[in-house]
C-alpha positions as CSV (number, residue, x, y, z in Angstrom):
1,X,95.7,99.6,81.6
2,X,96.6,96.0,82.6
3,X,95.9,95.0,86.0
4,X,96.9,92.1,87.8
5,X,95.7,91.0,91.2
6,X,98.1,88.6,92.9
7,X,95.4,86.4,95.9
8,X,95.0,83.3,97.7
9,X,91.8,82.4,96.3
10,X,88.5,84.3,95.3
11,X,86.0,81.4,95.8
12,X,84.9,81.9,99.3
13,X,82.1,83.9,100.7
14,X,84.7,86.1,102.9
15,X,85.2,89.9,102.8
16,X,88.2,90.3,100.4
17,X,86.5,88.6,97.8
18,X,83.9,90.2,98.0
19,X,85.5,93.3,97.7
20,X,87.4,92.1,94.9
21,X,84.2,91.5,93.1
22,X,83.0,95.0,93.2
23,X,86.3,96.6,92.3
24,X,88.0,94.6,89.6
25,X,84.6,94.4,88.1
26,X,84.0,97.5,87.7
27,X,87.4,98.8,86.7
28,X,87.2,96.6,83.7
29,X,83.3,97.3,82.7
30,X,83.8,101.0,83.4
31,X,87.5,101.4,82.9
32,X,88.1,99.3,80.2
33,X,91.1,97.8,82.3
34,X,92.6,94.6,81.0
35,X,92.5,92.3,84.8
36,X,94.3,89.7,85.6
37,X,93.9,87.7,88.9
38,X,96.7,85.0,89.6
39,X,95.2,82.6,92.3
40,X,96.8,79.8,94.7
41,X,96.1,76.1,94.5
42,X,92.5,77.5,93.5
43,X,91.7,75.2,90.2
44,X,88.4,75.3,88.9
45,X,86.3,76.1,92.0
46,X,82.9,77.7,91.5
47,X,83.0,81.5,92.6
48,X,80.7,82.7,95.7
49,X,80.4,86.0,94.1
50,X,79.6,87.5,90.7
51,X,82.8,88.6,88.7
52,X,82.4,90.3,85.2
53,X,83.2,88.1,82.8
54,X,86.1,90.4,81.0
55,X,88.6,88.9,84.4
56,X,91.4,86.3,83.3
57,X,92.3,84.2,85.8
58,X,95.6,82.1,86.0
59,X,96.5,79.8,89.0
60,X,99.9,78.8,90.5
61,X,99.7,75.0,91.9
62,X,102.3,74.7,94.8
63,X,102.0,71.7,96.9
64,X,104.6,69.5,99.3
65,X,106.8,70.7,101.7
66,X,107.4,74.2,103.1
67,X,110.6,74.7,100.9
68,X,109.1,72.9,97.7
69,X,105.8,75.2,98.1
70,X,108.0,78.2,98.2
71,X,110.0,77.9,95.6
72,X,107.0,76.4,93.0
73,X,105.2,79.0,94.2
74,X,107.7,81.8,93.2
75,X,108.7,80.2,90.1
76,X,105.0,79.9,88.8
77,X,104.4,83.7,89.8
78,X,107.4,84.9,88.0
79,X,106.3,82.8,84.7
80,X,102.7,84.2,84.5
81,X,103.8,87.8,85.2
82,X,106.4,87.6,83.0
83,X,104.0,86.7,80.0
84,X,101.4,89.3,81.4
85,X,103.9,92.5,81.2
86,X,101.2,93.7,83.5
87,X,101.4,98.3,84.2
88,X,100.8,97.6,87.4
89,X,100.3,94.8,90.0
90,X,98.2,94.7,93.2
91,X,99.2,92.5,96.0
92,X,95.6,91.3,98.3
93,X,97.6,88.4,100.5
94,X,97.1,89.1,104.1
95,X,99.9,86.3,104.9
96,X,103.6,86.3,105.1
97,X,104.4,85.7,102.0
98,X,102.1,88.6,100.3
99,X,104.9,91.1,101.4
100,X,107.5,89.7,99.7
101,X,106.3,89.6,96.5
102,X,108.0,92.4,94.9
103,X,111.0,90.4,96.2
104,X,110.3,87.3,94.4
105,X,109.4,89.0,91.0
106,X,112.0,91.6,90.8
107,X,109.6,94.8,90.9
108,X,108.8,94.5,87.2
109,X,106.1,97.2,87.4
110,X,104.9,99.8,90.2
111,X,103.4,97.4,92.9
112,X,100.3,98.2,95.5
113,X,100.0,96.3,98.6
114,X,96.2,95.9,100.3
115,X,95.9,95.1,103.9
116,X,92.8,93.5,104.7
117,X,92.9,92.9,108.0
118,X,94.3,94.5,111.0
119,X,98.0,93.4,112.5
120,X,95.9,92.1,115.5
121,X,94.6,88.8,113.5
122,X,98.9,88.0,113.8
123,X,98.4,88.5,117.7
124,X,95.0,86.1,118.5
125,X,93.9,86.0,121.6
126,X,93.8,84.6,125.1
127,X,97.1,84.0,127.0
128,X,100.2,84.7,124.8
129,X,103.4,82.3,125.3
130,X,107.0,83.3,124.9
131,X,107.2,81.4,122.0
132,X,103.9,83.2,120.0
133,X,105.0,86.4,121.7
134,X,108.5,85.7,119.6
135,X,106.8,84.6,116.5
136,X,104.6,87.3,116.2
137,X,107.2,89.9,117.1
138,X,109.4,88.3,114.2
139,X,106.4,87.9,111.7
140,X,106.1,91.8,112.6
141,X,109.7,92.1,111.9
142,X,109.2,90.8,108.0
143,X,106.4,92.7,107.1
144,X,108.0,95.9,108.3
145,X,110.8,94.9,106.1
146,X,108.9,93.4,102.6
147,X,106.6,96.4,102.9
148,X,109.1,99.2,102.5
149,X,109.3,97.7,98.7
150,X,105.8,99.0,97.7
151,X,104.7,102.0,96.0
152,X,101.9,102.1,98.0
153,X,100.7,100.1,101.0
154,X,96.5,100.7,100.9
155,X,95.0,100.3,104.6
156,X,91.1,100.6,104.9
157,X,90.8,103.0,107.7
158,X,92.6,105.9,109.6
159,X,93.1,104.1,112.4
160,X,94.6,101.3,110.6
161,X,97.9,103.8,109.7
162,X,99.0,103.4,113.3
163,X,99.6,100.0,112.5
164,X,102.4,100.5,109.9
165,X,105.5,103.2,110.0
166,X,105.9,103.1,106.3
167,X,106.2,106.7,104.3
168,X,103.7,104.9,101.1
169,X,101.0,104.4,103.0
170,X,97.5,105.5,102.1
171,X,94.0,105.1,103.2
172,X,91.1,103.7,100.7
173,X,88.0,102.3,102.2
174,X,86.4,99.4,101.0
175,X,83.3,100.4,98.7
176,X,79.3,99.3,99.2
177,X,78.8,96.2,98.0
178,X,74.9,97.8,96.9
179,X,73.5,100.9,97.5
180,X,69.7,100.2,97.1
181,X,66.5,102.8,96.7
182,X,64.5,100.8,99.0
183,X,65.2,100.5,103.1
184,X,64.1,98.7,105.5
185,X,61.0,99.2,107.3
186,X,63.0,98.8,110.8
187,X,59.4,97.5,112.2
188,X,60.8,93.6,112.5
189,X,62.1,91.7,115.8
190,X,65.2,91.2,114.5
191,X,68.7,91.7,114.8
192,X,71.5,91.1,112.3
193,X,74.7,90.0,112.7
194,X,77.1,88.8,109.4
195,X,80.5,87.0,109.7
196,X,82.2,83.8,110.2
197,X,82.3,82.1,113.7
198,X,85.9,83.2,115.2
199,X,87.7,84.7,117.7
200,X,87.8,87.9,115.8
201,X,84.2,88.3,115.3
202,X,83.4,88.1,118.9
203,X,80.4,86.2,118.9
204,X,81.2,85.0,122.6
205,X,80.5,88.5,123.6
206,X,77.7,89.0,121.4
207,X,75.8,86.1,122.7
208,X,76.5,87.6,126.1
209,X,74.8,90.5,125.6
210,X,72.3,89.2,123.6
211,X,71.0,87.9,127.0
212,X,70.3,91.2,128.7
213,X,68.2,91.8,125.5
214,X,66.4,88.4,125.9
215,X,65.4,88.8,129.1
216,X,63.5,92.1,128.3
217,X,62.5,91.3,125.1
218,X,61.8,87.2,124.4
219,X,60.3,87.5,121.2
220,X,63.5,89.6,119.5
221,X,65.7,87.2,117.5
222,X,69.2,87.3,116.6
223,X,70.1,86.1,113.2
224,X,73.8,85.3,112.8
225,X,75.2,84.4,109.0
226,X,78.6,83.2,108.4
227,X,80.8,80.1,108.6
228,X,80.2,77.4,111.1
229,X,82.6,76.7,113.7
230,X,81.7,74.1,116.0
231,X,84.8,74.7,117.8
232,X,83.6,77.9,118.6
233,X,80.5,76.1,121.0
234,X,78.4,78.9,119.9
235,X,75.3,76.9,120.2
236,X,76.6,75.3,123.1
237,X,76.6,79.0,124.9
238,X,73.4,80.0,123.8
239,X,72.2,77.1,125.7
240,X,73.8,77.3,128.8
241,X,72.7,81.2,128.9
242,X,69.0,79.8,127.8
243,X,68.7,82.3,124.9
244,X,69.3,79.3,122.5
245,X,65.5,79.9,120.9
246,X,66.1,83.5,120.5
247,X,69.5,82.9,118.5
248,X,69.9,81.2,114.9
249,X,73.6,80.3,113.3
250,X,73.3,80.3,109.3
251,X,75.8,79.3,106.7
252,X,76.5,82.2,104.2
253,X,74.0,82.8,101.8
254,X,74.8,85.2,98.6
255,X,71.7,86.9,98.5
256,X,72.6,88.4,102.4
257,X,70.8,91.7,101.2
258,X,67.5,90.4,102.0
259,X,68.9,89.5,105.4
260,X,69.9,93.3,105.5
261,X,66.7,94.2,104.8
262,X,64.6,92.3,107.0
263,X,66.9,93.2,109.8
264,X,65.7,96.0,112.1
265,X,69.3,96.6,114.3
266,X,72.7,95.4,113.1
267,X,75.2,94.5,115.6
268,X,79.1,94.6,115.2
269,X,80.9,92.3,118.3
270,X,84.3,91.7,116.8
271,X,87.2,92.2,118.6
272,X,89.0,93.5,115.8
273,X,88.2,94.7,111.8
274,X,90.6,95.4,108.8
275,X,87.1,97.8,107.8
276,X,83.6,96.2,108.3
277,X,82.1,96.1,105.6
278,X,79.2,94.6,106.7
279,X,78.4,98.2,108.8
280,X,78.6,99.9,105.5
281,X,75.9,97.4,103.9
282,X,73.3,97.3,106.6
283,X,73.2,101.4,106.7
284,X,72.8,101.2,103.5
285,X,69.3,99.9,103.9
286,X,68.8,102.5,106.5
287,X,69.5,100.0,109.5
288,X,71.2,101.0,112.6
289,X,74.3,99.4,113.7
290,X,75.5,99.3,117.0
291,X,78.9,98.1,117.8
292,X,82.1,97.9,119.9
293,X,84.9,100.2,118.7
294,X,87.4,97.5,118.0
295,X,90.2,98.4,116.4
296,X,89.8,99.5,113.7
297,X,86.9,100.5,110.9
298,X,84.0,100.9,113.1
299,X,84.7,104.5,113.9
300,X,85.9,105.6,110.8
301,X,82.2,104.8,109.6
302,X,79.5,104.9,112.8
303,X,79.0,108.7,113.8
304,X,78.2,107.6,117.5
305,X,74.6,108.6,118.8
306,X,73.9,109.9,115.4
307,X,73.7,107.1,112.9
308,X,74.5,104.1,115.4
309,X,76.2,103.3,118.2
310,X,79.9,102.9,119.8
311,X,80.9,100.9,122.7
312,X,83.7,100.6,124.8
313,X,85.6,97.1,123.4
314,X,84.4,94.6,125.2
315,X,81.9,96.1,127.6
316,X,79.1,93.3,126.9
317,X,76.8,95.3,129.1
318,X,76.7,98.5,127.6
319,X,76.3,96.8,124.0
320,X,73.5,94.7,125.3
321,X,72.1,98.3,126.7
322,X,72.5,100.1,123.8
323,X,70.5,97.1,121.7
324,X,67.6,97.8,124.0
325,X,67.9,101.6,123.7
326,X,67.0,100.7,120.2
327,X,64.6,98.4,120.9
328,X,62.6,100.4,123.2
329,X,62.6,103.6,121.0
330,X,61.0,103.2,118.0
331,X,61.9,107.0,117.0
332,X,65.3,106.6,117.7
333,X,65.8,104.1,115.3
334,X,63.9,104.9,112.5
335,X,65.8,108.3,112.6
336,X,69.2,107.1,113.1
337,X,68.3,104.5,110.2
338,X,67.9,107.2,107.9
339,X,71.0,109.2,108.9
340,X,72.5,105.7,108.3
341,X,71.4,105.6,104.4
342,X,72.5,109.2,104.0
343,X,75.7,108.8,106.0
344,X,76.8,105.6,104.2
345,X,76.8,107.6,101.1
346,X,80.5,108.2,101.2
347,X,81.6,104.4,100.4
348,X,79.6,104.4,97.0
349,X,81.2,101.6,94.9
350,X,81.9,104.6,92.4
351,X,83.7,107.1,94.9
352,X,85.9,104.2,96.1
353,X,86.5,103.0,92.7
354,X,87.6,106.3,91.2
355,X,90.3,106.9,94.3
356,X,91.5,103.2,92.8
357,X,91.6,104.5,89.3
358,X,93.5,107.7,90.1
359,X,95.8,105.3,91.7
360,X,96.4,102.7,89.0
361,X,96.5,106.3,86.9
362,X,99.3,107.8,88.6
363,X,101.7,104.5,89.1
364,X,101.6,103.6,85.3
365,X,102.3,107.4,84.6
366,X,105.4,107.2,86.3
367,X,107.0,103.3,85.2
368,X,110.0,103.5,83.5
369,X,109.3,103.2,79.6
């Protein structure tokens, strides 16, 4: 089987890569597949996270204007598939251009679109002018057209189908990045929180109810990792709100498992997911999570009151409540932390990679010969 994997870029320390990691690695260690990832303007960068060495990677440089960019772009993607003669290609670009692929190379194989992110991240927040309202409802527009063309358009949850109208769609979660014997002990003052600063992660809100926690418990700490915005006056909030010693912003770090299992309560504040990964990996060292059910991923993988907790979007209060419900009951979350490791159990890297395999198996059974 050869696979290619049509991206952006795979050096950074966000979600898809990391995914990407897990999945093409172990389709070609366990599979035997013959992978391919064609990259964007990526060069020689280092990469955050550990790919099996059997990958081959081949970049498209397209610089200069809009029009220039386009057309190098699509002239360098249609050379190195060419060469390839890949069985099937799969599409992880979350921008425009990503669902119009199959347009620029001529469907030369069966073709698999992956959707990230939910349509939300095209919408952004705060007050919407006529203009955005027009862009995004033509952006919306394009992708309803390009991704008629796939065989299959893969979203991450169930709630992400009421996104899309298209009769190829299909639903594979994202798969544990580790599954680990030991847990943790649930017994520190700290809460976890993993994601880069941005409107979609909510940490605004978080910080917010992170307050009504403070002022019950002083000597709880909230541990945020993920890319530093200082546009997002983060640390500027926590100030003002007078939590700032009870809060610390860190960079990414690869070895966030450790962070996972230090961490006695993960918390989820974004105001929108494509899955949440990050839910998947903290129960899987048997810590409870508690977030807001944004659309979408973090009901298709919290059983409320069971293994974690749901809140209303946006209801600061109740998530700050539902923190100290935690807190205050020791019982409560040591047993939901282990209906957390058991429950978690579904997203095993090699469930989700088998439903990818069967996939990749059925598409290259039916390509013309």
């Amino acid at each position: 089987m050869k696979l290619v994997y049509i991206v952006n870029r795979i050096d950074g320390p966000g979600g898809l890569e990391r995914v990407l990691s897990i999945k093409a690695s172990m389709l070609a260690e366990q599979f035997d597949y013959d992978i391919h990832v064609i990259t964007l303007n990526q060069n020689n960068s280092d990469l955050f996270y550990d790919f099996s060495p059997k990958l081959s990677y081949h970049n498209v440089e397209a610089k200069g204007n809009p029009i220039t960019h386009t057309l190098k772009y699509a002239s360098g993607l249609r050379r190195i598939v060419k060469q390839l003669n890949p069985d099937v290609i799969a599409v992880c670009d979350d921008g425009l251009k990503g669902f119009f692929v199959p347009l620029i190379l001529g469907k030369p194989c069966p073709m698999i679109y992956e959707r990230h992110v939910s349509r939300n991240v095209e919408v952004g927040g705060g007050h919407q002018s006529l203009k955005h309202r027009f862009i995004t409802k033509t952006k919306f527009g394009l992708m309803n057209f390009g991704g008629k063309f796939y065989d299959r358009f893969v979203v991450l949850t169930n709630g992400n189908l009421n996104e899309w109208k298209f009769k190829n769609l299909l639903v594979i979660p994202n798969p544990l990045s580790f599954y680990p014997k030991e847990e943790s002990t649930l017994l520190n003052k700290k809460v976890l929180a993993v994601g880069k600063q941005s409107f979609q992660k909510g940490y605004d809100r978080l910080l917010k109810s992170w307050k009504i926690v403070v002022d019950q418990n002083p000597d709880w700490i909230l541990d945020i990792y993920g890319t530093i915005n200082k546009e997002e006056k983060l640390e500027e909030q926590a100030r003002e709100l007078g939590i700032l010693k009870n809060v610390n912003f860190h960079a990414p770090v690869k070895n966030i498992a450790e962070k996972y299992h230090e961490a006695s309560i993960y918390v989820m504040s974004s105001r929108y997911e494509g899955f949440g990964m990050v839910l998947t990996e903290a129960m899987a060292y048997g810590v409870p999570c508690v977030s807001f059910d944004c659309p979408y991923g973090p009901s298709d993988i919290i059983k409320n009151d069971v293994d974690g907790y749901l809140v209303p979007n946006g209801n600061t209060t109740q998530l700050g409540n539902r923190i100290l419900d935690l807190i205050k009951d020791d019982q409560k979350r040591l047993k939901m932390g282990k209906e957390a490791k058991v429950n978690v159990k579904a997203y095993l890297s090699e469930t989700i990679v088998n439903k990818w395999n069967d996939l990749f198996v059925e598409l290259k059974s039916v390509r013309p010969k």
